[in-house]
N, CA, C and O atoms as CSV, one atom per row, in Angstrom:
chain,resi,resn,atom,element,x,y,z
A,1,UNK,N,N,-4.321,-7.363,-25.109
A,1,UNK,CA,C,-3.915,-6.816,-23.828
A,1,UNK,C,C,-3.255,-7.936,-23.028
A,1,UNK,O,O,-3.865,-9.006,-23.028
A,2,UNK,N,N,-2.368,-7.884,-22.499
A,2,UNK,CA,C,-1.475,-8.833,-21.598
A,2,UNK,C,C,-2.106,-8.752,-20.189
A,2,UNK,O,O,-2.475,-7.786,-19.521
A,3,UNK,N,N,-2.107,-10.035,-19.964
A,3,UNK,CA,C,-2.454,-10.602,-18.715
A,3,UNK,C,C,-1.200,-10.301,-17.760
A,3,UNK,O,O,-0.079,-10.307,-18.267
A,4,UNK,N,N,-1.373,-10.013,-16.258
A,4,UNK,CA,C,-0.392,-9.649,-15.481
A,4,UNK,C,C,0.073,-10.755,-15.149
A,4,UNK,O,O,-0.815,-11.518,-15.530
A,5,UNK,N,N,1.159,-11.610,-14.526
A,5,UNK,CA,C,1.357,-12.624,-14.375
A,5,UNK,C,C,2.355,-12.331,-12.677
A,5,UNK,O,O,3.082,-11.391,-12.355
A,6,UNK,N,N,1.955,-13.601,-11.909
A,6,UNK,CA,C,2.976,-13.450,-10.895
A,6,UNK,C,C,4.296,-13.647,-11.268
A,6,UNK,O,O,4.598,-14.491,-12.112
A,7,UNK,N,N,5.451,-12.644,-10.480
A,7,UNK,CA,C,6.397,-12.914,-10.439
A,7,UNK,C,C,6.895,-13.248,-8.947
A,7,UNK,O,O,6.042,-13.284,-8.060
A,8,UNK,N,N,8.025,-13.453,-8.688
A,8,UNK,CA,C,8.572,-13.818,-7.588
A,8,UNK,C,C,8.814,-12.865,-6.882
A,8,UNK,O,O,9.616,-13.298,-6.055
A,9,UNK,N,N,8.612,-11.741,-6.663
A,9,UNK,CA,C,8.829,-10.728,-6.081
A,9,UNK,C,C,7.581,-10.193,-5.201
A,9,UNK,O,O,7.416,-9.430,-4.250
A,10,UNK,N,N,6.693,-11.115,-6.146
A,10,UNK,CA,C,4.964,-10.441,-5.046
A,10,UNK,C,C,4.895,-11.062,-4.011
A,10,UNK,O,O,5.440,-12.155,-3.853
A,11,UNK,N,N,4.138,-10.402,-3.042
A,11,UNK,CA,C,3.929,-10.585,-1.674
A,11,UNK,C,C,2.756,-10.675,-1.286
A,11,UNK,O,O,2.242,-9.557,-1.247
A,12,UNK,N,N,1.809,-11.798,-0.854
A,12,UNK,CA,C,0.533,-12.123,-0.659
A,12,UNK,C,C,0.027,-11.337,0.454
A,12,UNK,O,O,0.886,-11.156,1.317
A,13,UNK,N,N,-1.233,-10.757,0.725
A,13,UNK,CA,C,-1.409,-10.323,1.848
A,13,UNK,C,C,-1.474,-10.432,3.514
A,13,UNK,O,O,-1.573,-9.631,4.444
A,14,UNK,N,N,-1.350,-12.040,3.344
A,14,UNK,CA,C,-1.165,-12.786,4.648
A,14,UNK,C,C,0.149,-12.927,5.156
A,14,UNK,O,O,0.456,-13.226,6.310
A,15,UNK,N,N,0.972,-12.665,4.111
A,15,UNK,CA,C,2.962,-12.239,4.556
A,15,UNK,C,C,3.068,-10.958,4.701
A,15,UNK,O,O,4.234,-10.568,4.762
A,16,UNK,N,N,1.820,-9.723,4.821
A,16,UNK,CA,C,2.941,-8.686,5.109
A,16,UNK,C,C,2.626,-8.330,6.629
A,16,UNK,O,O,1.612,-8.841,7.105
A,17,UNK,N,N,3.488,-7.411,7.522
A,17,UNK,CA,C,3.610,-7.259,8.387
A,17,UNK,C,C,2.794,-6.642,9.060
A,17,UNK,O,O,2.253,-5.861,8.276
A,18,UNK,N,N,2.320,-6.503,10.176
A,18,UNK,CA,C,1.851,-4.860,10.531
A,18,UNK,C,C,2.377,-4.021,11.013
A,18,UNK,O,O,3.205,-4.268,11.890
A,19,UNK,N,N,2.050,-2.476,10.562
A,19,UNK,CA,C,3.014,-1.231,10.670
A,19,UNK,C,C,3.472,-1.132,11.815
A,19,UNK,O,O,2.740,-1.662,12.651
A,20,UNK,N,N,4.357,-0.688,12.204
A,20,UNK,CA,C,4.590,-0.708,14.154
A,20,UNK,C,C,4.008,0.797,14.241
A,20,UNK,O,O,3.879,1.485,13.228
A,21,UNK,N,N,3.682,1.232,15.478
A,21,UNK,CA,C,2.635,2.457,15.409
A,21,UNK,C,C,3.821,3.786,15.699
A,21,UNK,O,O,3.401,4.938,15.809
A,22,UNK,N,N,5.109,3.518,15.790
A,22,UNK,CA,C,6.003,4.825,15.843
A,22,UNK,C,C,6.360,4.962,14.190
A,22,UNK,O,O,6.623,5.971,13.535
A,23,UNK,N,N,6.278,3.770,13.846
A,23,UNK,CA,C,6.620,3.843,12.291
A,23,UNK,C,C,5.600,4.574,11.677
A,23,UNK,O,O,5.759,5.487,10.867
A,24,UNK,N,N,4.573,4.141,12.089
A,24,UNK,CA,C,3.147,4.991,11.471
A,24,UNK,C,C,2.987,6.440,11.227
A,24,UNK,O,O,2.738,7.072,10.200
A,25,UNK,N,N,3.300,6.961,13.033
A,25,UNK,CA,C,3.222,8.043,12.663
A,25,UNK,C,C,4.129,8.234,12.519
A,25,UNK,O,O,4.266,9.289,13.139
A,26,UNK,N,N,5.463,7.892,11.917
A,26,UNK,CA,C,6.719,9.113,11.535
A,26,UNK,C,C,6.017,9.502,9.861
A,26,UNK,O,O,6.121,10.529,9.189
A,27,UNK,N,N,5.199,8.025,9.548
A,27,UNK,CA,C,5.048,8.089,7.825
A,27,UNK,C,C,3.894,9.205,7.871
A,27,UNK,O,O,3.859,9.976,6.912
A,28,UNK,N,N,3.113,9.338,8.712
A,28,UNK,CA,C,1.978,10.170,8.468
A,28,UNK,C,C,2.350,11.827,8.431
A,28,UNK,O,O,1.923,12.561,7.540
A,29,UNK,N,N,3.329,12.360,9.691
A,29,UNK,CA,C,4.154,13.544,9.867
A,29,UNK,C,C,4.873,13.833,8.527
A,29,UNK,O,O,5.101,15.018,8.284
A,30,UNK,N,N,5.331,12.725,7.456
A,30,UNK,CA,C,5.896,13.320,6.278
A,30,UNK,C,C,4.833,13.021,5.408
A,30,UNK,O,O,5.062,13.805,4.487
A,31,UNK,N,N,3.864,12.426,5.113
A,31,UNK,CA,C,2.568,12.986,4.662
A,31,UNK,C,C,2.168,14.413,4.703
A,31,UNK,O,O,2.243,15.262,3.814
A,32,UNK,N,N,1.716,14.505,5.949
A,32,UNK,CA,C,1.039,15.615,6.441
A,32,UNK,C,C,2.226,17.127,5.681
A,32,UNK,O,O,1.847,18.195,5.201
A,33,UNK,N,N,3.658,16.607,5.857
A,33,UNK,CA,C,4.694,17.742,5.458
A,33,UNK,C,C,4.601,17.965,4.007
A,33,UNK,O,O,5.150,18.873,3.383
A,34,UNK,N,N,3.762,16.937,3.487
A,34,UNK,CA,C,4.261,17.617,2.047
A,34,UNK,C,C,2.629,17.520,1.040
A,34,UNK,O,O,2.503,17.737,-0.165
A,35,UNK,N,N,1.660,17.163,1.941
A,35,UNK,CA,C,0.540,17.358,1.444
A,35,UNK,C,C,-0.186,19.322,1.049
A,35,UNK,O,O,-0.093,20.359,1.706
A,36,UNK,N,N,-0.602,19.125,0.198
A,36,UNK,CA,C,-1.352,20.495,-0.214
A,36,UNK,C,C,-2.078,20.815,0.837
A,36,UNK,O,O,-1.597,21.470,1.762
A,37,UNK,N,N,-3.165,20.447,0.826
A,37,UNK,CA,C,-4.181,20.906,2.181
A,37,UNK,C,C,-4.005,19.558,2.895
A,37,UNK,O,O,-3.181,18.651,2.776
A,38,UNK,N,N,-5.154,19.769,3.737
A,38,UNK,CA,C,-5.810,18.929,4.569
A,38,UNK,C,C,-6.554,17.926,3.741
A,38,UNK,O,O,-5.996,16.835,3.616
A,39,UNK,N,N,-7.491,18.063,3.265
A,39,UNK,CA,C,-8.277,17.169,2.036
A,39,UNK,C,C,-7.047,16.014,1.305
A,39,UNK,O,O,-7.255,14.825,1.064
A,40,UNK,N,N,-6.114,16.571,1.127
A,40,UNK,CA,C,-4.931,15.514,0.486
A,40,UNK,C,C,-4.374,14.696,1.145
A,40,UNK,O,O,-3.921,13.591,0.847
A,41,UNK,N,N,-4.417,15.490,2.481
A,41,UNK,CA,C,-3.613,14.576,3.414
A,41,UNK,C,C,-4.295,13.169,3.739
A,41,UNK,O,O,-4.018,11.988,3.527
A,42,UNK,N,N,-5.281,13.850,4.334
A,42,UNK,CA,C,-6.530,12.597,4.540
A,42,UNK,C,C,-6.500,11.892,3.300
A,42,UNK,O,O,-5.892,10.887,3.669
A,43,UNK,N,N,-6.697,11.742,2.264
A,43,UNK,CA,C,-6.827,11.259,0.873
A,43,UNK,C,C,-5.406,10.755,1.093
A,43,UNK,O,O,-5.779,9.835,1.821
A,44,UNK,N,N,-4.163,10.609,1.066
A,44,UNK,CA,C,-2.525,10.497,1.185
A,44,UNK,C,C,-2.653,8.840,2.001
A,44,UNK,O,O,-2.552,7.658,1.673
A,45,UNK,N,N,-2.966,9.742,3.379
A,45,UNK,CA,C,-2.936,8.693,4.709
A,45,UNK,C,C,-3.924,7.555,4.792
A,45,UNK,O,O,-3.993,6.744,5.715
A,46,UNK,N,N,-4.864,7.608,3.449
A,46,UNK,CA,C,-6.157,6.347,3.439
A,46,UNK,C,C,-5.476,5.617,2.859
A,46,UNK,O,O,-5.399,4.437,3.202
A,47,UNK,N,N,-4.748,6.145,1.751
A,47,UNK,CA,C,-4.416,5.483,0.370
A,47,UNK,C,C,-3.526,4.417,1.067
A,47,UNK,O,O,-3.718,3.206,1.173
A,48,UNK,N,N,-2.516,5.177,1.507
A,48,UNK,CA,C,-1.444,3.982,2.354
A,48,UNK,C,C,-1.727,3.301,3.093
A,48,UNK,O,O,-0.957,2.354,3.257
A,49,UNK,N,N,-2.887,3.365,3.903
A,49,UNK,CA,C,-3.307,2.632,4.745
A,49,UNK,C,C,-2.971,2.973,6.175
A,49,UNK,O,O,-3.010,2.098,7.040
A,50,UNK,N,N,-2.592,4.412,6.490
A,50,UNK,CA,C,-1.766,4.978,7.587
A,50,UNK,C,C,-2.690,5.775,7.988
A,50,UNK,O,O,-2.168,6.850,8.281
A,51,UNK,N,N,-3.888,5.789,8.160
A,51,UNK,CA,C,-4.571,7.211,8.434
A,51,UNK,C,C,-5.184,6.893,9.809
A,51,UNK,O,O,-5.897,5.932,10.095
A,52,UNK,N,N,-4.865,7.652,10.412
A,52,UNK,CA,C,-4.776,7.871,12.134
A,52,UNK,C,C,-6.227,7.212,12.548
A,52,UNK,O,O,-7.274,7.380,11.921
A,53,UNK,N,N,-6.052,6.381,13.806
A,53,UNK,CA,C,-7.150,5.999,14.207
A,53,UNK,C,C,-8.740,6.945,14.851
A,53,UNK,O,O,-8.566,7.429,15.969
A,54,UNK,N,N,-9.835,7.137,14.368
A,54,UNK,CA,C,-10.631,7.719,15.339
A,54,UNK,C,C,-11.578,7.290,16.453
A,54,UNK,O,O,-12.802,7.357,16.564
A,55,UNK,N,N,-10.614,6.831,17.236
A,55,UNK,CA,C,-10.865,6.064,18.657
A,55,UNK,C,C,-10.735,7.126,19.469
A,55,UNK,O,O,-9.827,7.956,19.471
A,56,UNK,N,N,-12.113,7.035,20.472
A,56,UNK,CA,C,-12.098,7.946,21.344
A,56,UNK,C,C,-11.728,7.360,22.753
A,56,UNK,O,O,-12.614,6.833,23.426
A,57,UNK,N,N,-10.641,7.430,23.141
A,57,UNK,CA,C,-10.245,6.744,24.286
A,57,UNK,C,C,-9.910,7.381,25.357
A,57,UNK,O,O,-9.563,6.760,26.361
């Protein structure tokens, strides 16, 4: 079995950005548009790391 190896193209986690929050939700609204149910969506929006805050403010 082959070992994965870095290439020059990977991106460490301390270089990537954070989402800007209009960007967020435009990505979550086309989630939500093309998810099956509800259950997927939520499952969709974790995976990416986009899933709406539950802050009660």
């Amino acid at each position: 079995m082959a070992t994965k190896t870095p290439s020059t193209t990977d991106i460490a986690d301390e270089d990537l950005e954070p989402l800007a929050d209009e960007t967020a939700r435009q990505a979550q609204r086309v989630v939500a548009a093309y998810a099956a149910d509800a259950d997927e969506c939520r499952m969709l929006l974790s995976m990416l790391g986009i899933a709406p805050n539950n802050r009660l403010d």
